[in-house]
C-alpha positions in Angstrom: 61.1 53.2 14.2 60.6 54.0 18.2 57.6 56.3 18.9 56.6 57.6 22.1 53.1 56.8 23.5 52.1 60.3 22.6 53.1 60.2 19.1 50.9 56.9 18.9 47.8 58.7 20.2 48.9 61.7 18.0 49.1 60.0 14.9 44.9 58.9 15.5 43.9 63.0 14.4 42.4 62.9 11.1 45.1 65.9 10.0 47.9 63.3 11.3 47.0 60.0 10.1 47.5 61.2 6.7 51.2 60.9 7.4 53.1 58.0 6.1 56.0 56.4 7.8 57.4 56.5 4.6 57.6 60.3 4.9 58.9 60.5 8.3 61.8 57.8 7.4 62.8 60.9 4.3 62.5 63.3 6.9 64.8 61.6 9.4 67.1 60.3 6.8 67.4 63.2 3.8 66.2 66.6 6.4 66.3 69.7 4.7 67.2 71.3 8.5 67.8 70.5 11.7 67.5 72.1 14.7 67.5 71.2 18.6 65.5 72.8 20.9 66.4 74.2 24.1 64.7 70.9 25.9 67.2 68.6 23.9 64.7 66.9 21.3 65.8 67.4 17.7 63.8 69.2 15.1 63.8 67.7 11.1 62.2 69.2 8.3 62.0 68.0 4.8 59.8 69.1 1.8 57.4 66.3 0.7 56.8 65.6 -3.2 53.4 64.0 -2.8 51.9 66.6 -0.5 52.8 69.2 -3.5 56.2 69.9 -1.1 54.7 70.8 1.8 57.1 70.6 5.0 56.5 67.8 7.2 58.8 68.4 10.6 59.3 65.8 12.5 60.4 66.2 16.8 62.9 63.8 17.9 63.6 62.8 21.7 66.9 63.6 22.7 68.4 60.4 22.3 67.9 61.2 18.4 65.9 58.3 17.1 62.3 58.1 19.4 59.6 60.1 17.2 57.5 61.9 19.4 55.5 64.2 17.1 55.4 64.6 12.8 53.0 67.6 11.2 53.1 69.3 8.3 54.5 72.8 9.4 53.2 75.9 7.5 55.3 78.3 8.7 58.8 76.5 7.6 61.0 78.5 5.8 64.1 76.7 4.4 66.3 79.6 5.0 65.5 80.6 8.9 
């Protein structure tokens, strides 16, 4: 998996190192939506089962595989 410098200092927050690569490899390969943003990089959600189906979203560069920032997202709503 590519990852930006960013998402590697990121990921060192206690509320982000929680997140297991694992989880971002379901988001990016079974999403539950997608969206793209207005600067190009992608937006995936998908529910996860062992965080009791919280979202995680995951942000995409443009060129669709770099990760550049995961977090669970509170405000997700599957049919927005």
């Amino acid at each position: 998996m590519k990852k930006t410098e960013y998402f590697k200092c990121i990921q060192k927050r206690p509320d982000r190192s929680i997140i297991k690569e694992e989880w971002i490899e379901q988001v990016l390969t079974h999403p539950l939506k997608e969206e793209i943003q207005s600067d190009g990089r992608i937006r995936k959600w998908a529910r996860i089962k062992e965080m009791d189906g919280r979202a995680l979203r995951v942000i995409l560069l443009n060129d669709g595989e770099t990760v550049h920032n995961t977090f669970f997202d509170r405000s997700f709503r599957e049919d927005r």
